[in-house]
Every structure is written in C-alpha cells, then in structure tokens.
N, C-alpha and C positions, 0 to 999 in steps of 0.2 A: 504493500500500500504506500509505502513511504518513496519510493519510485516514481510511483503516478503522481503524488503532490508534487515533487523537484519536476517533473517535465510539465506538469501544470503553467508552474512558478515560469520557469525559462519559457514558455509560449507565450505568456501575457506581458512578457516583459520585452519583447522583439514587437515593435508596432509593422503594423500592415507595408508595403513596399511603396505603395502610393501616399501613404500620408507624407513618407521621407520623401518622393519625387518632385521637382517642383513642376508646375502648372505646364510650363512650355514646352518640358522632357516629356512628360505624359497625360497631358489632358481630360481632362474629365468629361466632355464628350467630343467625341472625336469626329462625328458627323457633322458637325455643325462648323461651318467655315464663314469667315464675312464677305459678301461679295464684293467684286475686285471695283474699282471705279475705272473710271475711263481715261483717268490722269496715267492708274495706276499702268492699265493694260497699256498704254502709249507706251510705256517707259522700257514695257521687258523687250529683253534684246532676245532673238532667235537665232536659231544658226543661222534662217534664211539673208537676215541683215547682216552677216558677216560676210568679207570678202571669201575668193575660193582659198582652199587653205594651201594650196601651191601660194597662192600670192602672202598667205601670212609666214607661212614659214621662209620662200624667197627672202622675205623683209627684214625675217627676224636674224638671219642668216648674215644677209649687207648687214644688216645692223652691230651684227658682233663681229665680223669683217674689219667692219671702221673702228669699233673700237680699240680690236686688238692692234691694230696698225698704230694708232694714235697712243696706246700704250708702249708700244714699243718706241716710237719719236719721242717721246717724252722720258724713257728710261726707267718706266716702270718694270717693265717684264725686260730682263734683260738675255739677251737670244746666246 
C-alpha cells in the first residue's frame, strides 16, 4: 500500500505538459486562426516573386567573386 501512496505523491506533483507550454508552442485551440488582411497577404513573398535561382545563385556567386578579390587587394586573405 505504501507504494501506491509514493506514486500517488510523484503524479500530483508533475503538473500536466500544457500548463508548462506557453501559448504560442502549443495553443489551446488550434483551429482557430485570425484571418490574414490584405496588407498582410501583399506582403508574403513567394517563390513565384523570386528571381530564377540560376540568377540568384549566378549573383551570389559574382558577389563572393568580388569580395574575395577585394580581400585579397586589400591584404586580408593573404594568397
């Protein structure tokens, strides 16, 4: 008997995993969402509005091109 009280004891004493959660980890109802405004939906960006991604990695590519070049005139990275 004196078993079941101590595992009593230690269950009451661990609160539930949501009281410890806060609101925005785990929500209390989770269906319910606010709808988006019209500012809002303006705003998100899609892959469709992104350039193609040959052109961003091209970019990003010259981009660290120059830098490293200009690191090297400068005597940062020394060759």
């Amino acid at each position: 008997m004196k078993s079941q009280e101590t595992q009593n004891i230690t269950t009451e004493n661990n609160p539930p995993v949501a009281e410890d959660t806060p609101n925005y980890i785990n929500p209390q109802e989770p269906g319910k969402t606010e709808p988006m405004t019209q500012v809002q939906s303006d705003s998100v960006i899609t892959n469709q509005d992104l350039p193609d991604p040959r052109v961003r990695y091209g970019f990003t590519l010259a981009l660290g091109a120059l830098l490293f070049v200009v690191a090297i005139y400068y005597g940062i990275i020394n060759p």
